[in-house]
C-alpha positions in Angstrom: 125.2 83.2 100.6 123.4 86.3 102.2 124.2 88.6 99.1 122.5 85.6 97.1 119.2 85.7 99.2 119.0 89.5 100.4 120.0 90.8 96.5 116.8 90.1 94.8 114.3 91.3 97.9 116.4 94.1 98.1 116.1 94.2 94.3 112.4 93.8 94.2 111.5 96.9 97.0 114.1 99.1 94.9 111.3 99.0 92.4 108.6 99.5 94.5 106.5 102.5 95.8 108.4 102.3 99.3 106.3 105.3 100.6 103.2 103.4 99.9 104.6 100.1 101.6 105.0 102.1 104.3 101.8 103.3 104.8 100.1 100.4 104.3 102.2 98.8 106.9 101.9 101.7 109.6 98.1 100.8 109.4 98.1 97.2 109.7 100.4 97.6 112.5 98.4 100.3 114.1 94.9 97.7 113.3 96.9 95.3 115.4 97.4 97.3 118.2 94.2 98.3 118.8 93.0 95.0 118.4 95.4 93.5 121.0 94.1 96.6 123.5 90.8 95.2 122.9 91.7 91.6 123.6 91.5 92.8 127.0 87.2 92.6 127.0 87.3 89.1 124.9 88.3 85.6 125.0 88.5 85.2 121.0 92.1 85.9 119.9 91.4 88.4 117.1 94.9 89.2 117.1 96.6 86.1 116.0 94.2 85.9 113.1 95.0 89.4 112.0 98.7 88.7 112.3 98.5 86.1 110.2 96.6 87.8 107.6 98.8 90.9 107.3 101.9 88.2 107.4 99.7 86.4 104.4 98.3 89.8 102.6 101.8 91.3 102.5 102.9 87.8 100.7 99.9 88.0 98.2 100.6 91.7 97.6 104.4 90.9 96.7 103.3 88.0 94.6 100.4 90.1 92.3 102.9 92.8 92.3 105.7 90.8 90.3 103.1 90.3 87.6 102.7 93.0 84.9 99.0 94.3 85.2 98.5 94.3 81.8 99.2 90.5 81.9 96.4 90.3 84.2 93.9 92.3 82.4 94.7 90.4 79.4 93.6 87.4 81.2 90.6 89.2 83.0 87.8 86.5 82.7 89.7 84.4 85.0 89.3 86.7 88.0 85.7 87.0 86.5 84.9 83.5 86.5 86.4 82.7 90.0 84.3 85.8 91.2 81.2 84.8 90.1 81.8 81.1 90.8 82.3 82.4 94.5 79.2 84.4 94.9 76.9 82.0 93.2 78.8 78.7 95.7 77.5 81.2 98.9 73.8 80.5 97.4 74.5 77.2 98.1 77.1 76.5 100.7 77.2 80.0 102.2 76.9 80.3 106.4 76.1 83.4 108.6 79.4 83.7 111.3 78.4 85.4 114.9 78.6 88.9 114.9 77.0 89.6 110.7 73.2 89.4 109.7 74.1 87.8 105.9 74.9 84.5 104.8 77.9 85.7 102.9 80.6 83.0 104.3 81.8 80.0 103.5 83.4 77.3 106.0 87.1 76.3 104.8 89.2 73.5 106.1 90.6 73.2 109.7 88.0 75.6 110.8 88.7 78.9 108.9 85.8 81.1 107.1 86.1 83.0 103.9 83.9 85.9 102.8 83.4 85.8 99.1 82.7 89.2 98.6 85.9 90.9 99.8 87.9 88.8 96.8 85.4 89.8 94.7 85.7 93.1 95.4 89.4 92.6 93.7 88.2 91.1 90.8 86.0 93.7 90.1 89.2 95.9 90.2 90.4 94.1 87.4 87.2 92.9 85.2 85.9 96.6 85.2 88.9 98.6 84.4 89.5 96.6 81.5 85.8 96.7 80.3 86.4 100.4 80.9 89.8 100.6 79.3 88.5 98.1 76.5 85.6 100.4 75.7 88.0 103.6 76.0 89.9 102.2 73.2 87.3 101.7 70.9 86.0 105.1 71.7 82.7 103.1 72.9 82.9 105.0 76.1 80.2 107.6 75.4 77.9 105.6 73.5 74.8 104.2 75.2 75.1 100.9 74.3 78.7 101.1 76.0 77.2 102.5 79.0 74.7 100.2 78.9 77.3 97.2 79.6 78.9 98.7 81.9 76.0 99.1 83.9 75.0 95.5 83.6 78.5 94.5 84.9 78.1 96.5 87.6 74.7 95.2 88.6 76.2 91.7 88.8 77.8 92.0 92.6 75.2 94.5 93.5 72.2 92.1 92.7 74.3 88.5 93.6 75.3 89.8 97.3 72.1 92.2 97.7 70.4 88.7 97.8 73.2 87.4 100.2 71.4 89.8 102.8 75.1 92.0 102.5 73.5 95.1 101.7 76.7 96.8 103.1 79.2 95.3 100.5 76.3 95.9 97.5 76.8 99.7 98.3 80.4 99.5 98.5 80.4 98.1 94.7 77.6 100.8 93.3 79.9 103.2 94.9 82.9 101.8 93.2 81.6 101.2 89.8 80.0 105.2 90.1 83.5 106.3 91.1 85.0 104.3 88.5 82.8 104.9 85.7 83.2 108.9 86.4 86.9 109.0 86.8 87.2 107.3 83.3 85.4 109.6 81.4 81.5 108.2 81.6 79.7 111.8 80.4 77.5 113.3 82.8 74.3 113.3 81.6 74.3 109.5 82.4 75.0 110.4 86.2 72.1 112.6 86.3 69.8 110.3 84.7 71.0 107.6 87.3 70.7 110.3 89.9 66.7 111.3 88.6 66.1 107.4 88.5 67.3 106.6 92.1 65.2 109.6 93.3 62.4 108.9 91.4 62.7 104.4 92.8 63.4 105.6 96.7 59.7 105.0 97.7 60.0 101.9 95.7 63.7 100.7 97.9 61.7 102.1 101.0 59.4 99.4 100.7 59.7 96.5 98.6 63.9 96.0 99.2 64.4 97.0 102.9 63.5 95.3 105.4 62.2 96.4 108.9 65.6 96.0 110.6 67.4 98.1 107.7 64.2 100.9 108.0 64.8 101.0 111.4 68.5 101.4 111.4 67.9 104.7 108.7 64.8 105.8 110.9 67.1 106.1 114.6 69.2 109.0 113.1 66.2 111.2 113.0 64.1 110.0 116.0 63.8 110.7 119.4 61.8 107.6 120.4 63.9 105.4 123.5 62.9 102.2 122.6 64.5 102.4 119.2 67.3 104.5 120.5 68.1 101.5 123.2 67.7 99.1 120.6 69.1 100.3 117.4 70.7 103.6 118.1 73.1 102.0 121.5 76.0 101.0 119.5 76.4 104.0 117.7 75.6 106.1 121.0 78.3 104.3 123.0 80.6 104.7 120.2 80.7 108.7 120.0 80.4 108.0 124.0 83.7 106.0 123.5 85.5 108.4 121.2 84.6 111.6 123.4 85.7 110.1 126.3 89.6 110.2 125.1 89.1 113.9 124.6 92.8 115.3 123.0 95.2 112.7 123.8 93.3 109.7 125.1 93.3 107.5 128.0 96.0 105.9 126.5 97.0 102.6 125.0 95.5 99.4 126.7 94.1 102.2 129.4 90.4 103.1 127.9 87.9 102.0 130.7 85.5 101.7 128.1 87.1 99.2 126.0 88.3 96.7 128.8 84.5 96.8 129.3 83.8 95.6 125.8 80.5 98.7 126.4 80.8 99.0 122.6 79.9 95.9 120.7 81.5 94.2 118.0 84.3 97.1 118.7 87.2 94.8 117.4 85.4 95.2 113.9 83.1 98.0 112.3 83.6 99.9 115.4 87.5 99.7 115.8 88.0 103.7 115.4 86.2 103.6 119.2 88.9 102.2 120.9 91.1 104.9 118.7 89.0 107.8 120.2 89.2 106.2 123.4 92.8 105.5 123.5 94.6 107.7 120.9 91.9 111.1 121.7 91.4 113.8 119.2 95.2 113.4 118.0 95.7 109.6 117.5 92.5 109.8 115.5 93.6 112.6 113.2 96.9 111.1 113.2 94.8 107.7 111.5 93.1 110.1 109.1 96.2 111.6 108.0 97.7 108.0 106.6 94.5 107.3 104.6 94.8 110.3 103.2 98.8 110.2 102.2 97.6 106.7 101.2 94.8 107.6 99.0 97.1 110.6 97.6 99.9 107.9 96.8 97.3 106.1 95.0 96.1 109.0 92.7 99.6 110.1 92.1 100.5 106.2 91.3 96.7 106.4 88.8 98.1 109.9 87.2 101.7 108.0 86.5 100.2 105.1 84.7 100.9 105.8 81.1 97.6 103.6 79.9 94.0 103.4 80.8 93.5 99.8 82.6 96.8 101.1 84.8 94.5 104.5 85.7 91.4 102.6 85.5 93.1 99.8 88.7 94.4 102.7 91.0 90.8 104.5 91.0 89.4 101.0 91.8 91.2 100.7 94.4 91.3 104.2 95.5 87.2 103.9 95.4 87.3 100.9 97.3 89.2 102.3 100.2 87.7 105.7 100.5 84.3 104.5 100.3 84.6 101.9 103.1 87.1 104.8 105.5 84.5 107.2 104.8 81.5 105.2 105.5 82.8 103.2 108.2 83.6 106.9 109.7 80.0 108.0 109.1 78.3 104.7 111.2 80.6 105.4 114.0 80.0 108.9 114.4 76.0 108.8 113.9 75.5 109.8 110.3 75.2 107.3 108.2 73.0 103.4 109.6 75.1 100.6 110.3 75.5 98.8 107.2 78.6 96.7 108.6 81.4 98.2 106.1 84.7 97.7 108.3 87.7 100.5 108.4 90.1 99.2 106.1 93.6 97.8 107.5 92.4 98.5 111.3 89.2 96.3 111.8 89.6 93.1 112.5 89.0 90.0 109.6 91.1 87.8 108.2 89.3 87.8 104.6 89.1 91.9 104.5 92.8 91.9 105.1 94.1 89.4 102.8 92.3 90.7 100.1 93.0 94.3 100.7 96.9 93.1 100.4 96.0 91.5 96.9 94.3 95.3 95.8 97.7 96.9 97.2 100.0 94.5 95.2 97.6 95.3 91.9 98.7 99.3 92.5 102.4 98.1 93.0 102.1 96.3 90.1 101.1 99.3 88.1 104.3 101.2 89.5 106.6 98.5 89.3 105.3 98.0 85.5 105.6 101.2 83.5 104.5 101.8 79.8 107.6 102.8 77.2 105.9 105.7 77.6 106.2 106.5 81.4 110.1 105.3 81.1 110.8 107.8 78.5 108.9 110.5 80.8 111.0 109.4 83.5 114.3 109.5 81.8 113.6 112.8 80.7 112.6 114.3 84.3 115.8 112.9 85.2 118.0 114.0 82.6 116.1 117.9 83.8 116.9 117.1 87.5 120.7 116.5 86.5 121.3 119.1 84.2 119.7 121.6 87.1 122.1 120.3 89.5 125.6 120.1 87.9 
């Protein structure tokens, strides 16, 4: 009876990338106890909902893994549908939660709230890189009327949640679909036109897109004035406060002063690498840095593996989607970049960002746990090498 349950798990994780189960894990489990150190300054039980969504996100992730990815992409406008569906039901039915300045949720049963935008984010994994490997195969790629679609696919999120007032997530998808569109072969000269024609429309962004509050939060990095700094420079000041203040080795877990204070706001969140600094020091936090960056590298190495183009074209996705939100999250906390609410991925708390995360994760085990004939014969033959070495 315990062979006849354990055999196909045990089955099922044979195939999988193990190393980059493991790291995934390490974080979520590493979110969670900085999140429980920081129930200490709140009554809201952040932790329970973040155990349950890394219980449900690691379920979701085995699930889309099982499927071959080339199924999915086969089946692409389904995950295209639901995603605009989604963003256009926010215009509608959409509600702002405490904490966010958009109206980018929506209210589920028994008291639960959904943010669209973090599933779409998913589906945009999926939709793009098989317009992109689509347009690859018809050696459209290069053409402008190919680029041209491309760039209208990718203004679809970016203009839908821009109106949401979720100016963060619009970035994160014009970052993704730059990554994506460059990793897959998008010539150059396109990326310097876009480059001339954002230069050229910055006065334009400056002051018919931005609002005050957003000006504001971009003009406090370069100004000295105190009523600005007290109003939208504090968080940021306390954070780098925070993080100094656990010098090497930190203060020590469920020990930081400063976070049993709750001095940094909405610290459980955006601002979760404070109680890292705080708690953790120098090391913890390079420690943190070092398993998005095995991560990451798992993911390229998995994108490099894939023996077709959507395979390649998913892993960058999801690569893009997680360095761009580590590395921008990093750059609000630390003073350089304005607070466009991005959250560090796996660590901040939200049960929506961690679910769907898990559903990116099993689309990158599926491309491992899926090979082309191709990448089977590759791997035969390294093996057969590997064996003849060794006898």
């Amino acid at each position: 009876m315990r062979e006849g349950i354990f055999t196909p798990i045990g089955e099922y994780f044979r195939k999988t990338d193990k190393l980059f189960w493991l790291l995934t894990i390490a974080l979520s489990v590493l979110g969670c106890i900085l999140i429980a150190s920081q129930q200490r300054a709140d009554s809201v039980d952040f932790l329970k909902t973040q155990i349950i969504a890394v219980i449900m996100g690691v379920v979701c992730a085995g699930a889309v893994s099982v499927i071959n990815y080339n199924y999915m992409g086969k089946y692409w406008y389904i995950a295209g549908g639901a995603a605009v569906i989604l963003m256009t039901a926010v215009f509608f039915i959409g509600m702002r939660v405490s904490g966010t300045d958009d109206t980018g949720w929506i209210r589920l049963p028994f008291g639960v709230t959904f943010q669209p935008s973090e599933f779409v984010k998913i589906c945009f994994i999926v939709t793009f890189s098989k317009h992109l490997a689509y347009l690859a195969e018809k050696n459209w790629l290069h053409s402008f009327l190919g680029v041209l679609t491309l760039l209208f696919h990718g203004a679809v999120p970016v203009v839908m949640i821009h109106f949401q007032g979720d100016d963060g997530a619009a970035l994160v998808f014009a970052l993704m679909f730059t990554v994506m569109t460059f990793a897959a072969g998008v010539q150059i000269r396109y990326f310097i036109l876009a480059l001339i024609g954002m230069v050229c429309a910055v006065p334009f962004f400056w002051t018919s897109i931005l609002n005050s509050e957003q000006k504001n939060r971009f003009a406090v990095l370069f100004s000295s004035d105190d009523d600005m700094f007290r109003t939208y420079g504090w968080q940021q000041y306390q954070g780098k406060v925070s993080i100094a203040s656990g010098g090497l080795f930190g203060k020590g877990l469920f020990n930081g002063p400063r976070v049993a204070r709750d001095i940094v706001p909405y610290q459980e969140n955006d601002f979760i690498f404070t109680v890292a600094g705080e708690e953790l020091g120098f090391i913890g936090c390079t420690v943190i840095l070092l398993l998005f960056a095995a991560m990451l590298f798992r993911v390229l190495k998995n994108s490099a593996r894939s023996g077709n183009a959507l395979g390649k074209n998913i892993c960058t996705g999801f690569f893009a989607l997680i360095s761009i939100q580590v590395l921008v999250n990093l750059g609000m906390v630390l003073g350089i970049l304005p607070v466009v609410g991005i959250t560090l991925p796996f660590l901040s708390s939200g049960g929506s960002s961690v679910v769907c995360l898990y559903l990116g994760v099993g689309l990158v085990q599926s491309v491992y746990m899926h090979p082309t004939y191709e990448e089977k014969l590759s791997l035969k033959l390294k093996a057969k090498k590997y064996n003849k070495v060794f006898v």
